[in-house]
Structures are given as structure tokens and as C-alpha cells.
C-alpha positions as CSV (number, residue, x, y, z in Angstrom):
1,X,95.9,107.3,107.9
2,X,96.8,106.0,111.3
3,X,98.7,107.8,113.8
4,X,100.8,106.9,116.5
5,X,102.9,109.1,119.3
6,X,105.9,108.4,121.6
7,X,108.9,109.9,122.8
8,X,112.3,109.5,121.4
9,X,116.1,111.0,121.8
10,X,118.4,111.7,118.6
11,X,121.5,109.7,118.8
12,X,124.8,111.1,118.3
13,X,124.1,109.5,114.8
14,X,121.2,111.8,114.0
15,X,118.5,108.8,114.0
16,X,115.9,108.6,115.6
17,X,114.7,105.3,118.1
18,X,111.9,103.8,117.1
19,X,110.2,102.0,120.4
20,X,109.5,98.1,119.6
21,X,106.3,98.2,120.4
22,X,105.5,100.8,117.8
23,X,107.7,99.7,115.3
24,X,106.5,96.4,115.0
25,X,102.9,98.5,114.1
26,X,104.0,100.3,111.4
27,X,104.5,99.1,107.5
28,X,107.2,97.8,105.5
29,X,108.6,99.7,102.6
30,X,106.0,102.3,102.3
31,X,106.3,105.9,102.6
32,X,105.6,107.5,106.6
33,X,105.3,111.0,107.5
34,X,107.0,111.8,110.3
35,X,106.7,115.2,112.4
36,X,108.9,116.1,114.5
37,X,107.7,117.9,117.4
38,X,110.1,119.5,120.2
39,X,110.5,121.7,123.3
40,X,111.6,122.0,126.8
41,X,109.5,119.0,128.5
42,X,107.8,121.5,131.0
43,X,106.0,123.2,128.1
44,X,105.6,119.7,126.6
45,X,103.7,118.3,129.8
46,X,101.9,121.3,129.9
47,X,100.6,120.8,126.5
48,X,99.9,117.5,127.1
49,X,97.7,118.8,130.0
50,X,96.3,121.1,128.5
51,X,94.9,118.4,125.5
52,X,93.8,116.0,128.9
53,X,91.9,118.7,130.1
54,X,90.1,119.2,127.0
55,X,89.2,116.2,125.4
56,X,87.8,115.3,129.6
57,X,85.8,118.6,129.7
58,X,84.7,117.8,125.6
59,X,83.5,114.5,126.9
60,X,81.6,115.5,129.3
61,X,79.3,117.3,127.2
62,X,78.6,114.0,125.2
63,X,75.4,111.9,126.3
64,X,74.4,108.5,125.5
65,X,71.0,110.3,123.8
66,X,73.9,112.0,121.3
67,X,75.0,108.1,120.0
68,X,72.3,108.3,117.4
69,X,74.4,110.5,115.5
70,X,77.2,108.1,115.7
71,X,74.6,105.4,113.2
72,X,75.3,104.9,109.3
């Protein structure tokens, strides 16, 4: 399963825009899942902070001696 993330507003219609970019990515008469996430944007951009700052301090934890794991 792929994933892929952007922002959006509901029309007046109840539907939700699709960017372009994203939906020329995604397939053709198959099922998606879609979750719908929302909030006031300060506590959204503080969440997105907050997963920056994580998956930075994660990372620097890895080392290059830890890619061995990474083999098949």
C-alpha cells in the first residue's frame, strides 16, 4: 500500500480537491482509502512539528555501521 498526503478544502459541494500532481499518481477504478484528518491548523502544524522533530532526533541515532541490517 502506498500513501500519499496533502491538503485540501471541501467545496460547497461536499468534494474534496484532489491536487494534479497527486492525482495523476493514484489508480484508475480501484478501490482507495481515504482518511480524513482535521483540526484547527495551529494544532495541525504543531503536529507536523512534532513528527519533524522525531523522525530528525530518530535519525540521528542511525549509523552507517547499522545498514547491515538493512541486507536481504
Amino acid at each position: 500500500m502506498q500513501a500519499v498526503e496533502f491538503d485540501s478544502v471541501l467545496t460547497e459541494k461536499g468534494e474534496l480537491a484532489i491536487p494534479d500532481d497527486f492525482a495523476a499518481r493514484l489508480p484508475r477504478a480501484e478501490t482507495l482509502r481515504v482518511i480524513v484528518l482535521f483540526g484547527d491548523a495551529k494544532s495541525s502544524t504543531e503536529d507536523q512539528d512534532w513528527s519533524r522533530l522525531t523522525a530528525h532526533q530518530f535519525l540521528q541515532g542511525y549509523s552507517d555501521k547499522d545498514a547491515i541490517y538493512d541486507e536481504d
